[in-house]
N, C-alpha and C positions, 0 to 999 in steps of 0.2 A: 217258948221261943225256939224255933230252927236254926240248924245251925247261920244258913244264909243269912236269915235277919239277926241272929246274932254278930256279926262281921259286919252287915252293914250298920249295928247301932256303933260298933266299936271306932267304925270307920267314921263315923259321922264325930264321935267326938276326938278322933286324933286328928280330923281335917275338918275340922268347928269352922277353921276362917274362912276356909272355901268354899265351905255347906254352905256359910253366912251371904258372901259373893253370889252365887248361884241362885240360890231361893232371891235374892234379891234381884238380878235381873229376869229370871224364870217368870216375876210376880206379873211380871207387863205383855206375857204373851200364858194368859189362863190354860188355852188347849195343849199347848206342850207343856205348860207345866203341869196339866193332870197326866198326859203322859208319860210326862218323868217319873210321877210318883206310882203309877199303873204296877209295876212292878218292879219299880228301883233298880232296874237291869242299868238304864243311862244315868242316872243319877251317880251309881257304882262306880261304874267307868270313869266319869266326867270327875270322881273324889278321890281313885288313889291307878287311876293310868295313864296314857296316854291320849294325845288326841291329834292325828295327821300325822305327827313325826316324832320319834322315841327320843329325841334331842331339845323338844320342846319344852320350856319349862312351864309351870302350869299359868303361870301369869302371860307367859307370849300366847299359847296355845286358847287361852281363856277369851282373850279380845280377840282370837281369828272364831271362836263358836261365838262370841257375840257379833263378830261384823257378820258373819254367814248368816245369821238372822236376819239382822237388822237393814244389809242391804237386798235379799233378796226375796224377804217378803216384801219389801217397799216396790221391788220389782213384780213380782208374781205375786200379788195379794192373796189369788183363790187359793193357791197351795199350802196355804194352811187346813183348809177345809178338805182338799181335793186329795192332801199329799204326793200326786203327782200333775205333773203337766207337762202336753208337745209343746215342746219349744222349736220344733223342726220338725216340716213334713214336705216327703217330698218323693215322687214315683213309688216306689216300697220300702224308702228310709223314712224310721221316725228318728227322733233323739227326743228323749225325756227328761226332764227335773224330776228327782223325785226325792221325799224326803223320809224321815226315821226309818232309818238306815238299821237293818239285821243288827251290825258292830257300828257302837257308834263312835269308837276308835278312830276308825278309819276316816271319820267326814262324817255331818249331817246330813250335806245332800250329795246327792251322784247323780252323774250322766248317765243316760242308758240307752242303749242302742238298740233298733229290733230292722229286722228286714222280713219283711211279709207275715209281720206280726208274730215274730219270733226273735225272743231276746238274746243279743249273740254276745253283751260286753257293757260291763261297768266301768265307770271311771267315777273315782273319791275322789274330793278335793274341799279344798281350806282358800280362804281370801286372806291373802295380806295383804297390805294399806295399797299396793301398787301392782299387785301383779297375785294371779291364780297360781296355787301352789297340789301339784296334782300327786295323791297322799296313796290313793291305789289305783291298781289298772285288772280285772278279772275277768276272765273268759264266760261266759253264762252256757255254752253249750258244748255238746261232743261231736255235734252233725258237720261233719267233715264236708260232705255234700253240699250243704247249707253256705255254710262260710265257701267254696268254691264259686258255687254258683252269684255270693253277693262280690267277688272279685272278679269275675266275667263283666256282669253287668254294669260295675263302674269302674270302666279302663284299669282293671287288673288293679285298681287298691285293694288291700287286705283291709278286713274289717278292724283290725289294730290299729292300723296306721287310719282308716278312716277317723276312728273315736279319738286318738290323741288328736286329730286336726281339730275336730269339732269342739275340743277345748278351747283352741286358738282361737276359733269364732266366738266360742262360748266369750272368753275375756275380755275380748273387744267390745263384744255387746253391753259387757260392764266396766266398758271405757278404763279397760287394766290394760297395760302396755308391756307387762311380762309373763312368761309363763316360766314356774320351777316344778322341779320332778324330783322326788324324793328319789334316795338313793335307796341299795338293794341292801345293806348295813342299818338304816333307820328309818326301813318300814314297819307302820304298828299295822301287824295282824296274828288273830289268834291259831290261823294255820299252819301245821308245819311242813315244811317244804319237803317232797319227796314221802308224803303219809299214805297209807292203803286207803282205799275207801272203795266200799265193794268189790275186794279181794285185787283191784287194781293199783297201783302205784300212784298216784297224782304227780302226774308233773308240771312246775311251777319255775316258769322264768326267769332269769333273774333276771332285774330290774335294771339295773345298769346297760345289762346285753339290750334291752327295749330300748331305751334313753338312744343309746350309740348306735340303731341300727336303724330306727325310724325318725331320729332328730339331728339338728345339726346340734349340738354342744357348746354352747356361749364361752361360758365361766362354770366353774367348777369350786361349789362350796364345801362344807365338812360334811353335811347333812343333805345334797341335793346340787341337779345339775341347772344353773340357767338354759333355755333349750328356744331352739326357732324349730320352725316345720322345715324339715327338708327338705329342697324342691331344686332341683337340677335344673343347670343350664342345657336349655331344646340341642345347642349346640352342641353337647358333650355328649347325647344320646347316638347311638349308632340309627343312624336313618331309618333301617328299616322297622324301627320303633316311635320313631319321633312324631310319627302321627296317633299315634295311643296315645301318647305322654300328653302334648295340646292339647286333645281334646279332656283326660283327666283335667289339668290345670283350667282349663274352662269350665270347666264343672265347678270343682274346686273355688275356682274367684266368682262361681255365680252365686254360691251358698250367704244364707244372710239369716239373722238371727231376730226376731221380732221388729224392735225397730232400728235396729242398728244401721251406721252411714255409709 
């Protein structure tokens, strides 16, 4: 036995009760539970980490992986088979569901953005009983060009602030009536902030500066901000912008999400 599976047998009996939990609802959805077992990578995680927020205990965190199953396969049935699916298509934006997840720390499923079939930005997230609670926010690309060219072509949004909106859509469609944002203190990821990779630096925003610069800020909890979209009064715009801004916000109010009202 490796070292690996040796830690996960150990693990498995110092978190007996949990294993016990998990194999038991795991038993009612067969393809992911052979996935779990695939190579016990999520299983690992799911028995002695994290899941959406470093604050969560494993009993809160455990009913947001079972509602994330259980209400959005009932929604997207094929993505179990398909693993992902447009949830949104539209000129050269898509937005995708997609599921088993690189880290599955972060969320089961994520948002994913692409523009001319080019993925620019993930967004993690967790269901709580009332409102989408969004666990991570990631850049997918370095083309500078890329991302300019998709904020030209829709009224100067940046592709960040496009993807946070697209949660807001996203929630609604799941007749949730909140959205939270984890904060930049109790993000679970296994990256560190400010690491080389390919003899470059990676730089990584913090999350907080995101929350406060693309949302407005409701309430303010220990672990995460209540958050609305943005969106300026036409009248507080200096004119000679005010015709961009409308036409974004038209945009913006024409987007709609499967079958949402």
């Amino acid at each position: 036995m490796n070292l690996k599976a040796t830690r996960l047998f150990l693990r498995k009996i110092i978190y007996f009760n949990r294993l016990k939990l998990i194999k038991e609802f795991l038993s009612a959805y067969p393809d992911i539970e052979k996935f779990f077992y695939k190579d016990n990578k999520y299983l690992n995680d799911m028995l002695c980490k994290k899941y959406a927020c470093n604050s969560f205990s494993f009993s809160f965190y455990f009913s947001c992986f079972k509602r994330d199953i259980n209400i959005l396969f009932n929604k997207y049935p094929n993505i179990l088979k398909s693993r992902s699916e447009c949830i949104f298509r539209q000129d050269s934006i898509a937005l995708y569901l997609n599921m088993y997840p690189r880290v599955i720390s972060e969320g089961f499923f994520q948002l994913v953005l692409f523009y001319k079939e080019n993925c620019l930005y993930t967004l993690s997230f967790t269901l709580l009983e009332e409102a989408l609670f969004i666990s991570a926010l990631q850049g997918a690309t370095n083309n500078k060009e890329l991302l300019k060219e998709f904020t030209k072509d829709f009224h100067s949004i940046r592709p960040m602030n496009f993807i946070i909106f697209m949660a807001f859509v996203f929630a609604k469609s799941l007749s949730l009536k909140q959205v939270y944002a984890v904060k930049d203190k109790y993000m679970v990821s296994n990256f560190k902030r400010n690491r080389i990779r390919n003899n470059k630096i990676v730089y990584i925003q913090n999350y907080d500066d995101i929350w406060k610069d693309n949302t407005k800020i409701i309430k303010e909890n220990k672990e995460s901000f209540l958050i609305e979209y943005l969106k300026k009064d036409l009248e507080e715009i200096p004119s000679k912008k005010r015709s961009m801004y409308k036409k974004r916000y038209e945009f913006l109010d024409s987007i709609r999400i499967d079958n949402e009202s």
